[in-house]
Chimera marker file (.cmm) of the C-alpha trace (Angstrom):
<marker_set name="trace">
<marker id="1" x="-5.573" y="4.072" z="11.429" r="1" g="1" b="0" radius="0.5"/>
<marker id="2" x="-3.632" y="5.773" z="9.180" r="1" g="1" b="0" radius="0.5"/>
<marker id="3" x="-0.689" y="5.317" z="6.654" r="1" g="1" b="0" radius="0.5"/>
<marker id="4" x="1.556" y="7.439" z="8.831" r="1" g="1" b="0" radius="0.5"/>
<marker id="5" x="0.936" y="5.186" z="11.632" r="1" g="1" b="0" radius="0.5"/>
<marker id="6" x="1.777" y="2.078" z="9.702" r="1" g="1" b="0" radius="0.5"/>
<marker id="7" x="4.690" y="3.425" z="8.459" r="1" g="1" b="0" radius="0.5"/>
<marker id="8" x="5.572" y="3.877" z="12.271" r="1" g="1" b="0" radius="0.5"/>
<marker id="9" x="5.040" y="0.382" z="13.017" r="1" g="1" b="0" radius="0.5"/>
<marker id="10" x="8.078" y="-0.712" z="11.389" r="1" g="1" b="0" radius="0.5"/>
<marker id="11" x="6.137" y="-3.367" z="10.153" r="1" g="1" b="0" radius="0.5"/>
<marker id="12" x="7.142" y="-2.328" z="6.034" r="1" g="1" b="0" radius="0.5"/>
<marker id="13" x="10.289" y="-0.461" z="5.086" r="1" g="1" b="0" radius="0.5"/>
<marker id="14" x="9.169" y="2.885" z="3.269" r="1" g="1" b="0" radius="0.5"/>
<marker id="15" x="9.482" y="3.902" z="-0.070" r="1" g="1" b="0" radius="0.5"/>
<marker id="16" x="7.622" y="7.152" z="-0.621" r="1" g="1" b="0" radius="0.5"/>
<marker id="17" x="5.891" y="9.031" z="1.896" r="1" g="1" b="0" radius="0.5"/>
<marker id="18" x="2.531" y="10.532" z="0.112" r="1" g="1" b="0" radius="0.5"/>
<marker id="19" x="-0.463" y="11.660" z="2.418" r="1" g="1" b="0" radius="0.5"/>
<marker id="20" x="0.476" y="9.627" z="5.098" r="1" g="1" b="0" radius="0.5"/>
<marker id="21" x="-2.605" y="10.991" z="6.709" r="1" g="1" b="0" radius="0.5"/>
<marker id="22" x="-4.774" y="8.513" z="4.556" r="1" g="1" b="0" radius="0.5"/>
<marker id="23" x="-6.759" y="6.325" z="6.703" r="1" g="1" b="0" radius="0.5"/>
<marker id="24" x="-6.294" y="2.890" z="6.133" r="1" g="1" b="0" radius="0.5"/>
<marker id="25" x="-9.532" y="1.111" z="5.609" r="1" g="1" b="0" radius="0.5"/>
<marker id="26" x="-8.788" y="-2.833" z="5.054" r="1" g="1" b="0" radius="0.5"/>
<marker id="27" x="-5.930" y="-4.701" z="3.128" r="1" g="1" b="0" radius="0.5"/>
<marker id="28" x="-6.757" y="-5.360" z="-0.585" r="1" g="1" b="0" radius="0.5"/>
<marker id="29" x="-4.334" y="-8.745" z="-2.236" r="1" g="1" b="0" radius="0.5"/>
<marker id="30" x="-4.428" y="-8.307" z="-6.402" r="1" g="1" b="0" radius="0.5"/>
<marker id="31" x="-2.173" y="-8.343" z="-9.410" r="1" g="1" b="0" radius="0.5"/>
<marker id="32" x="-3.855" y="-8.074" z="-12.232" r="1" g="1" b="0" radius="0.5"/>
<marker id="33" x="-4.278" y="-4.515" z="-12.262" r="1" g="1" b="0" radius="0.5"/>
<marker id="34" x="-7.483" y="-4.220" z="-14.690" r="1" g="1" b="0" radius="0.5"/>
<marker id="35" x="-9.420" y="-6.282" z="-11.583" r="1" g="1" b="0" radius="0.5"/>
<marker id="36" x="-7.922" y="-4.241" z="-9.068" r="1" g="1" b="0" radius="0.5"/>
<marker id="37" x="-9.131" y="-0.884" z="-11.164" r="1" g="1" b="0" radius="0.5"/>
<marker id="38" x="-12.605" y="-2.259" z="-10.183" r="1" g="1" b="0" radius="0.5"/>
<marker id="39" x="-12.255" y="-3.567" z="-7.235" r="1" g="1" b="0" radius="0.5"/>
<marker id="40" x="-9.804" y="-2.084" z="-5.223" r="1" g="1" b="0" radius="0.5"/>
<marker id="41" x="-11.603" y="-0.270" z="-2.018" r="1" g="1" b="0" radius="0.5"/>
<marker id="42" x="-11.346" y="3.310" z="-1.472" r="1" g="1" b="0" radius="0.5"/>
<marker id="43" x="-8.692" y="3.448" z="1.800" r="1" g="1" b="0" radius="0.5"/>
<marker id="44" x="-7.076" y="0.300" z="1.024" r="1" g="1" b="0" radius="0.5"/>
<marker id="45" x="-3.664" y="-0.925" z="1.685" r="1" g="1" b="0" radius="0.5"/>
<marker id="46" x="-2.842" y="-2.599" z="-1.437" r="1" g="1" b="0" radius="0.5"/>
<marker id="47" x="-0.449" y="-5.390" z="-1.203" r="1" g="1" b="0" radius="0.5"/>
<marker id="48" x="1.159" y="-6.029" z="-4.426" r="1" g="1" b="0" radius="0.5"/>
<marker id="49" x="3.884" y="-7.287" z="-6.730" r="1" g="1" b="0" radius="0.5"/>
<marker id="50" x="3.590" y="-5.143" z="-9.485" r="1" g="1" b="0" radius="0.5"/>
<marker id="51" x="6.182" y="-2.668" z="-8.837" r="1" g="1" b="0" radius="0.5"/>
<marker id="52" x="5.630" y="-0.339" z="-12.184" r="1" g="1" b="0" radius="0.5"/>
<marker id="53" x="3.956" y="3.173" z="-13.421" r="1" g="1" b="0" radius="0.5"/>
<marker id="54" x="0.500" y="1.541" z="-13.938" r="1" g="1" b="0" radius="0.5"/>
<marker id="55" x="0.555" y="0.155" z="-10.375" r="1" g="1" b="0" radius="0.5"/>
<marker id="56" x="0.743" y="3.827" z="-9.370" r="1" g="1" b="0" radius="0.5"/>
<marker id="57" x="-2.425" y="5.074" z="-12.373" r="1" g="1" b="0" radius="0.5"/>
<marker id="58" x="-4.310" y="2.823" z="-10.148" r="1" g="1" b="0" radius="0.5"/>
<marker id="59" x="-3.605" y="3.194" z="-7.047" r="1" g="1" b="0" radius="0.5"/>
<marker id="60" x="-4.447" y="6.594" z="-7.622" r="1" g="1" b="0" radius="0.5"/>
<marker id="61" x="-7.831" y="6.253" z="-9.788" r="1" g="1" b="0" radius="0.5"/>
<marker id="62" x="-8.950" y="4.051" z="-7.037" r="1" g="1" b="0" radius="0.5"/>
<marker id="63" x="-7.491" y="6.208" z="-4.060" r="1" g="1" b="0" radius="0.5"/>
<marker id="64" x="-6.058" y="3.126" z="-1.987" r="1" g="1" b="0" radius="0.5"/>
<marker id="65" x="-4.372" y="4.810" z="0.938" r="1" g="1" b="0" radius="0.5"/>
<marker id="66" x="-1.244" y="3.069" z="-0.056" r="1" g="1" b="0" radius="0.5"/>
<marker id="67" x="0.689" y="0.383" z="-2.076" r="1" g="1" b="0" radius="0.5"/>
<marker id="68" x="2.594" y="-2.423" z="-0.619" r="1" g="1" b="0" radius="0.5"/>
<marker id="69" x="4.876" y="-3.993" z="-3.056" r="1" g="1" b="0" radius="0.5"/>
<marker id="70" x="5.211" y="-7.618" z="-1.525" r="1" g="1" b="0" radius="0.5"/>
<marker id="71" x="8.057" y="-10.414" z="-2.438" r="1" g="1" b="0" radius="0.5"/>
<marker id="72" x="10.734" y="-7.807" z="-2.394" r="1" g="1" b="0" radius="0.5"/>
<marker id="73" x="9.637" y="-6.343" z="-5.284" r="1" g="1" b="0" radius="0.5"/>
<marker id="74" x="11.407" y="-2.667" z="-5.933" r="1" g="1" b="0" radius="0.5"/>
<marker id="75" x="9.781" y="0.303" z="-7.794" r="1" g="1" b="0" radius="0.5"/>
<marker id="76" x="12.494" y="2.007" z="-10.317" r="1" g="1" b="0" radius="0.5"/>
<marker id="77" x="13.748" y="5.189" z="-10.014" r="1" g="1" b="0" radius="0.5"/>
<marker id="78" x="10.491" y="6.600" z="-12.545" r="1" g="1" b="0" radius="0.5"/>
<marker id="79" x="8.662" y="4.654" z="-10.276" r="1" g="1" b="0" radius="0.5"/>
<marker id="80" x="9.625" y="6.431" z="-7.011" r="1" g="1" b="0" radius="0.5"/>
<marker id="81" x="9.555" y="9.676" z="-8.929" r="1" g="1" b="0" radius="0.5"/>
<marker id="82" x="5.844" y="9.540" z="-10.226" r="1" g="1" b="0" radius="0.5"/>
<marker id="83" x="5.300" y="8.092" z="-6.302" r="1" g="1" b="0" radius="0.5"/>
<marker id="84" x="6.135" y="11.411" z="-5.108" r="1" g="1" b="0" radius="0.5"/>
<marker id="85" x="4.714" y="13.672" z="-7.840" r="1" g="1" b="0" radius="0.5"/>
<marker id="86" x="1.296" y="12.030" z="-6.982" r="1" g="1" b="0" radius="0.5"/>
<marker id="87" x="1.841" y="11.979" z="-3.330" r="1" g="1" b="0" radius="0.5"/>
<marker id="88" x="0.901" y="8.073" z="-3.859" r="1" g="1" b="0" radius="0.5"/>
<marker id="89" x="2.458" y="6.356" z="-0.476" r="1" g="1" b="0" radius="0.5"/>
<marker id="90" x="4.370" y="3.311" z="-0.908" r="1" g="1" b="0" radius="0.5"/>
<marker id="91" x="5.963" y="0.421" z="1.056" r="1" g="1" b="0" radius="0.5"/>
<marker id="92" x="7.678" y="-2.569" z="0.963" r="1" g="1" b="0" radius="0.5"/>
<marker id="93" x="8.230" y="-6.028" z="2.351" r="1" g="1" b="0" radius="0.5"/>
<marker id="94" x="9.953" y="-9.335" z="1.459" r="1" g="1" b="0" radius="0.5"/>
<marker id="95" x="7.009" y="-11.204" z="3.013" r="1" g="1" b="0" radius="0.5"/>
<marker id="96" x="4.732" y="-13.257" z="0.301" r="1" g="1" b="0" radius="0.5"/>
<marker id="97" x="1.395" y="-11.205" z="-0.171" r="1" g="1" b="0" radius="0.5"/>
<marker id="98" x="-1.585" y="-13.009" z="2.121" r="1" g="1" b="0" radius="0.5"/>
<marker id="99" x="1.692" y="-12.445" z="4.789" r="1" g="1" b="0" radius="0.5"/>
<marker id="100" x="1.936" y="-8.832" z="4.610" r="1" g="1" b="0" radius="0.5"/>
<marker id="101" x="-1.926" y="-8.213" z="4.106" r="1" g="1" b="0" radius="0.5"/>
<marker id="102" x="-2.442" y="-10.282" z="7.123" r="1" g="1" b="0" radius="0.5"/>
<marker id="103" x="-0.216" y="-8.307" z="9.083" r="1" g="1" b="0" radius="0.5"/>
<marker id="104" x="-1.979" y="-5.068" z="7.897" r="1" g="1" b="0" radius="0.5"/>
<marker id="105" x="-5.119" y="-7.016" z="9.246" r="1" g="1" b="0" radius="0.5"/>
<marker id="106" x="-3.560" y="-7.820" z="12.992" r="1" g="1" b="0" radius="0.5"/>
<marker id="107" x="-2.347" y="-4.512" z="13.131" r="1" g="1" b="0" radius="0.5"/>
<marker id="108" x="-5.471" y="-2.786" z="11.990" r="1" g="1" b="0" radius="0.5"/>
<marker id="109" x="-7.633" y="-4.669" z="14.624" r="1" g="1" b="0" radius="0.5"/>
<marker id="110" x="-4.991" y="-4.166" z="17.237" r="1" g="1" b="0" radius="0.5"/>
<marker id="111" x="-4.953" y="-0.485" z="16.675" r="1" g="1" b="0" radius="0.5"/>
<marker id="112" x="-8.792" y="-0.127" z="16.679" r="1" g="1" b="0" radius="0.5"/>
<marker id="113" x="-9.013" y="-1.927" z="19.715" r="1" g="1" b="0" radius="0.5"/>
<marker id="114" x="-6.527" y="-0.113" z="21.478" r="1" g="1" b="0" radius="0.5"/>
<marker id="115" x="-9.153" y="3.321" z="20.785" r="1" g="1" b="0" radius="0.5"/>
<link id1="1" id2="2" r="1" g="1" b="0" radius="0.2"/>
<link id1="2" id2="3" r="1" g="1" b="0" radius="0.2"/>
<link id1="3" id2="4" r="1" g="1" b="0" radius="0.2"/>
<link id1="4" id2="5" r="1" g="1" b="0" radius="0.2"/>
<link id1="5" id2="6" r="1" g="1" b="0" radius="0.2"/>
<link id1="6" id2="7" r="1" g="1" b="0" radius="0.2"/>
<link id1="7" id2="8" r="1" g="1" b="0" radius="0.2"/>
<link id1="8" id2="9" r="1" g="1" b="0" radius="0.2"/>
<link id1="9" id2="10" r="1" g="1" b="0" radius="0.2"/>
<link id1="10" id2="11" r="1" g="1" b="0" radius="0.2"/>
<link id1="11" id2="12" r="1" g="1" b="0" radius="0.2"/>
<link id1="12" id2="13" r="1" g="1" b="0" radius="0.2"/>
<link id1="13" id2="14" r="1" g="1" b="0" radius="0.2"/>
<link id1="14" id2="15" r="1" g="1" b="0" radius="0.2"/>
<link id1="15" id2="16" r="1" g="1" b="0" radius="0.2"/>
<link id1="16" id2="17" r="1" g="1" b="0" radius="0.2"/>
<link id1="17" id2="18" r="1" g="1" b="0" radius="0.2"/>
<link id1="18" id2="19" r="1" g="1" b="0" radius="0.2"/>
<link id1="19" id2="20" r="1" g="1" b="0" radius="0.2"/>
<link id1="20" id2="21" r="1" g="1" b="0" radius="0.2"/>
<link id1="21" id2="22" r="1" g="1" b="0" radius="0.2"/>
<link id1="22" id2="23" r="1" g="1" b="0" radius="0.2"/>
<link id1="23" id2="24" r="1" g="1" b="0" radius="0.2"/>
<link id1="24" id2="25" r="1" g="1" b="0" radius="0.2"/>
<link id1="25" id2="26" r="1" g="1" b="0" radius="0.2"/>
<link id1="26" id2="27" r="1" g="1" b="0" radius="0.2"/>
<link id1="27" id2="28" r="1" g="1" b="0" radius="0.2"/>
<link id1="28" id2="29" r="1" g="1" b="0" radius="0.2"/>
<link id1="29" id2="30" r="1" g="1" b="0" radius="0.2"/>
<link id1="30" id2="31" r="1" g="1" b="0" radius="0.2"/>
<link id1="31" id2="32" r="1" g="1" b="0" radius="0.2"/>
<link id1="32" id2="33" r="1" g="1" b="0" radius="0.2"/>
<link id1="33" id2="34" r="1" g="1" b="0" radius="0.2"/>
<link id1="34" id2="35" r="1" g="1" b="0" radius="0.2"/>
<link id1="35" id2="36" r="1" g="1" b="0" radius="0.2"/>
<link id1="36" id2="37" r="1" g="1" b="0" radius="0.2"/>
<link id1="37" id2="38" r="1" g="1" b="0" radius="0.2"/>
<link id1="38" id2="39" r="1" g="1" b="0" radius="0.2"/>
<link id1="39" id2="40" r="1" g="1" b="0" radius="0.2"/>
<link id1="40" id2="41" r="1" g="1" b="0" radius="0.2"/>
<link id1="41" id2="42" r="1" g="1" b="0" radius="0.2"/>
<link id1="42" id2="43" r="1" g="1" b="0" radius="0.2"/>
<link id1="43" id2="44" r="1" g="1" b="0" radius="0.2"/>
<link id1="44" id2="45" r="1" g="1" b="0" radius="0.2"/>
<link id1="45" id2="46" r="1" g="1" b="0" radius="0.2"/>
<link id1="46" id2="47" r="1" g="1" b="0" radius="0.2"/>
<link id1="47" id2="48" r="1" g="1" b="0" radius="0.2"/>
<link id1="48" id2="49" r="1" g="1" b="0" radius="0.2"/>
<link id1="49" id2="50" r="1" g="1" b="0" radius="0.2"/>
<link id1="50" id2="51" r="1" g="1" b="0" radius="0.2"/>
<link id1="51" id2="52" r="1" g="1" b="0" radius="0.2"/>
<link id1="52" id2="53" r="1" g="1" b="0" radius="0.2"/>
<link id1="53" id2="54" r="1" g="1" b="0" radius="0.2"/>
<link id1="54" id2="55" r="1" g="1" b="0" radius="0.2"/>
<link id1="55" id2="56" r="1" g="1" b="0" radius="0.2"/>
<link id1="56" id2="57" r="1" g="1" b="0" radius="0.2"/>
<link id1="57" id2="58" r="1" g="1" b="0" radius="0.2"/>
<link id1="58" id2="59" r="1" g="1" b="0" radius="0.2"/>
<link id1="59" id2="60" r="1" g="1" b="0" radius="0.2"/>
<link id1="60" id2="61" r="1" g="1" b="0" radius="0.2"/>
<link id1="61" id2="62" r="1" g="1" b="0" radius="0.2"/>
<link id1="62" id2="63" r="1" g="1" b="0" radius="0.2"/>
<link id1="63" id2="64" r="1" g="1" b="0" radius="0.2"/>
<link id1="64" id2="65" r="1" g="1" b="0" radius="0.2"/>
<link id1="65" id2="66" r="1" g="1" b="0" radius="0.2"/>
<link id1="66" id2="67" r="1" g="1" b="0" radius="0.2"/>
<link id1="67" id2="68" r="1" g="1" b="0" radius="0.2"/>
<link id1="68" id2="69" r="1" g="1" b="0" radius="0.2"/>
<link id1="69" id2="70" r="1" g="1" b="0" radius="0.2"/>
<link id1="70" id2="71" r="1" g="1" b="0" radius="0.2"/>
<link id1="71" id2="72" r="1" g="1" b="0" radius="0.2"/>
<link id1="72" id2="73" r="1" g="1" b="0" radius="0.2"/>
<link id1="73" id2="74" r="1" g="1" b="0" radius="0.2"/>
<link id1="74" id2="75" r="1" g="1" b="0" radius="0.2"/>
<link id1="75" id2="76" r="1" g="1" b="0" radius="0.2"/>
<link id1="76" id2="77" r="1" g="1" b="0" radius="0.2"/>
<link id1="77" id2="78" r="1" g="1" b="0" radius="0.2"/>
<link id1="78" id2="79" r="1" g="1" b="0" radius="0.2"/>
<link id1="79" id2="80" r="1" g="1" b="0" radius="0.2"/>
<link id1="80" id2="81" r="1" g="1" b="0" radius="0.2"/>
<link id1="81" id2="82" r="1" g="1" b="0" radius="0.2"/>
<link id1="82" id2="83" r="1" g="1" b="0" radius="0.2"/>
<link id1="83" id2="84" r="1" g="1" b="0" radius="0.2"/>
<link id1="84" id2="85" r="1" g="1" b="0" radius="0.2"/>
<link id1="85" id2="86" r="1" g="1" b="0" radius="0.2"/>
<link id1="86" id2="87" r="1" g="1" b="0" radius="0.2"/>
<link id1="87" id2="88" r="1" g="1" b="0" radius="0.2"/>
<link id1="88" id2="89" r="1" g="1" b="0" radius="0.2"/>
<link id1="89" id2="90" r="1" g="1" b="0" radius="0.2"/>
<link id1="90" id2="91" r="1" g="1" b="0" radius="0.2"/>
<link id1="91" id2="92" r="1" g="1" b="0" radius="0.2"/>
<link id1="92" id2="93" r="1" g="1" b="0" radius="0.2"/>
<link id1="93" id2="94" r="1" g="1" b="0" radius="0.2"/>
<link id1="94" id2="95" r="1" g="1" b="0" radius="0.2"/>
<link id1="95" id2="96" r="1" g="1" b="0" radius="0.2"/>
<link id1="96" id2="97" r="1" g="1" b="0" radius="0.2"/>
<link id1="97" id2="98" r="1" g="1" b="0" radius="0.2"/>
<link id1="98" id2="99" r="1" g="1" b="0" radius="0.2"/>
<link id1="99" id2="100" r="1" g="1" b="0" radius="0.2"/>
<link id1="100" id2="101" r="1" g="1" b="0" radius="0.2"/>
<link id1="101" id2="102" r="1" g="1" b="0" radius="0.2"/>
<link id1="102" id2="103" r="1" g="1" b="0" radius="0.2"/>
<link id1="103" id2="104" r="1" g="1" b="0" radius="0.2"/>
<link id1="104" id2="105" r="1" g="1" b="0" radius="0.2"/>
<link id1="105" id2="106" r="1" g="1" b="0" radius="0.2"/>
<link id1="106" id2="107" r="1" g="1" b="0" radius="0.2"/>
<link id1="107" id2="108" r="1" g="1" b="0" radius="0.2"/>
<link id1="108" id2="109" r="1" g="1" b="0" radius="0.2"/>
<link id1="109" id2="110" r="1" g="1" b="0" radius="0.2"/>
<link id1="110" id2="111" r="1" g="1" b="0" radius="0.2"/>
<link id1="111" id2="112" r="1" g="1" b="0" radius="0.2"/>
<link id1="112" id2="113" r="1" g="1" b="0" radius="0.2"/>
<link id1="113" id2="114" r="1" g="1" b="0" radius="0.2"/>
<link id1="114" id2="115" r="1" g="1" b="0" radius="0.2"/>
</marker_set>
């Protein structure tokens, strides 16, 4: 499934639209971002609370499919604006983390099962 269809769901409220044709591979739950450098799965939806510039370094380096900033965390103006220079895609919920990456989950099996 991809981001674009996700962002569809109305399950997260949008914050940047990047290439919403990424496909969506498994939810990924960190916050420290030096683990997350090496960890984070290629296609992930990473559900986060670190709303800031590095967030976005990573998320790129690692090429999760998106970031989902988690707790009603916001991303600042410079935030949004490197969002969209990088075509990073990015959401947000006021759902605690395992919440929202669970729902990613249940949606991502639902979806695949509906092929």
């Amino acid at each position: 499934m991809t981001v674009k269809k996700l962002m569809e769901s109305d399950l997260f409220e949008t914050v940047n639209i990047g290439d919403a044709s990424e496909t969506i591979t498994q939810p990924f739950c960190c916050d420290l971002l030096s683990i997350a450098m090496g960890k984070a799965p290629k296609g992930c939806a990473w559900v986060t609370v670190m709303g800031n510039m590095n967030t976005l370094a990573v998320a790129s380096l690692t090429e999760a499919a998106c970031v989902i900033l988690a707790e009603g965390v916001l991303l600042d103006e410079q935030g949004v604006k490197k969002a969209k220079e990088q075509g990073i895609s990015v959401l947000k919920t006021a759902l605690p983390i395992y919440q929202a990456a669970r729902m990613v989950e249940t949606w991502l099996e639902q979806n695949e099962a509906s092929l």
